[in-house]
N, C-alpha and C positions, 0 to 999 in steps of 0.2 A: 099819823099823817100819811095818806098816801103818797103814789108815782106822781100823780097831775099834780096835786097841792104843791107838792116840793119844785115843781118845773114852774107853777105861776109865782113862789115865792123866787125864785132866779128871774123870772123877768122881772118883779119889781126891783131887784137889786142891781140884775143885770143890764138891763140898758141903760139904766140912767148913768150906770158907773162906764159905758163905751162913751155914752156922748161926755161925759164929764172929762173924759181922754180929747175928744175931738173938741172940745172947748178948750183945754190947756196947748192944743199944738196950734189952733186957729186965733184966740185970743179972742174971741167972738160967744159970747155965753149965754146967746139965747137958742145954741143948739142944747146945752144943759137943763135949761129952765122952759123949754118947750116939751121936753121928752119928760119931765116929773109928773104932770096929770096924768099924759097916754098911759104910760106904765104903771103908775099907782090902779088907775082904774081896770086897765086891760088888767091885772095882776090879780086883783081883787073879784073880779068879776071869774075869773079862773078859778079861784081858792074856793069860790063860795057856791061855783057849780060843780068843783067836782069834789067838795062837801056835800053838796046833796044828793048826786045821781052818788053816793056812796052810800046814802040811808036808803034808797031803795032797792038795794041790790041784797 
């Protein structure tokens, strides 16, 4: 696994666990359950390009 992959596997893990913070002090839990798509996809769309600009190099 490279540099990028390990930084897009932190966002998937990483934002959702800030807003999961800021839903526990706000009490308001559609900042946790709005930020699980963005991040899954932005995340994944990360992993899986800098998967491939790594087979061409």
């Amino acid at each position: 696994m490279n540099k990028y992959q390990k930084i897009s596997i932190g966002v998937m893990i990483g934002f959702p666990i800030f807003f999961l913070v800021v839903s526990l002090f706000t009490g308001k839990w559609g900042f946790f359950l709005w930020s699980l798509a963005p991040s899954f996809i932005s995340g994944m769309t990360g992993f899986f390009a800098s998967k491939n600009a790594n087979r061409t190099t």
